[in-house]
N, C-alpha and C positions, 0 to 999 in steps of 0.2 A: 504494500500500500504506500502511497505517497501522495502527500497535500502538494500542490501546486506551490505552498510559500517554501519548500523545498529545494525549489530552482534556484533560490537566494543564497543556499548553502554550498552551492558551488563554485561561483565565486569566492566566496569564505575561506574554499579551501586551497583555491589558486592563490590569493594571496599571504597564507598561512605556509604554502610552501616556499615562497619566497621568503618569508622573515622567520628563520627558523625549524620548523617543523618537517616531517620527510618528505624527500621529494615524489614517496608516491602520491602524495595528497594532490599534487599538480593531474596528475593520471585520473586521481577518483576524479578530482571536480570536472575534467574537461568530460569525463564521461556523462557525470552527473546534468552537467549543462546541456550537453546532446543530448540526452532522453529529454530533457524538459522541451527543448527545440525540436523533436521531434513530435512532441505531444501537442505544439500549437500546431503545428506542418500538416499534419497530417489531420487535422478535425476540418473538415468542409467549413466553418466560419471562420474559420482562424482564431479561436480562443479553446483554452486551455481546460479540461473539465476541471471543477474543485480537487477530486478526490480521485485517485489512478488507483485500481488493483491490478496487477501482475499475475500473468500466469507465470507460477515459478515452478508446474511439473517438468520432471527435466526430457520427459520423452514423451513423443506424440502416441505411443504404445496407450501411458499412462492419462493422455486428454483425453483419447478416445474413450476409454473404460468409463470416464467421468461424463462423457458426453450421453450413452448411451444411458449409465444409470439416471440422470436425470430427465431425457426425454420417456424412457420405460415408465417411471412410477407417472402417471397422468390422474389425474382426479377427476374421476368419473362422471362429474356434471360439468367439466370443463374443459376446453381445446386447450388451455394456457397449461404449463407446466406446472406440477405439483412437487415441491422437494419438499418431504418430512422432515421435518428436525433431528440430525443427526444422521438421513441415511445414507450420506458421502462419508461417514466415516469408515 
């Protein structure tokens, strides 16, 4: 997950590696910066949503499995998807 004031943190850390601190922090924030610039690039209005969640499954093996359990369970008076509480666990 990631709030949008987030983007502000990369900077932070580009100049945090300049005055002291390690230089992988130059590497996080330039990456940090890019995901936030991609996340206005890439939304048809050109604005940013508030709140970003991440797929962090590390294999499309493991989306799929997740895609199917959630379209499978349907709630029987409705077309919209049904997820139970807790049945992705």
């Amino acid at each position: 997950m990631q709030d949008h004031l987030v983007c502000y943190f990369g900077g932070a850390l580009a100049l945090a590696s300049r005055n002291g601190f390690p230089s992988q922090y130059m590497d996080i924030g330039k990456r940090l910066t890019d995901t936030c610039w991609q996340m206005y690039r890439q939304m048809p209005t050109g604005l940013s949503p508030e709140i970003v969640y991440f797929n962090t499954v590390p294999h499309a093996r493991d989306d799929l499995f997740v895609k199917v359990r959630v379209t499978r369970v349907i709630n029987s008076r409705s077309t919209q998807p049904f997820i139970p509480p807790g049945s992705l666990n």
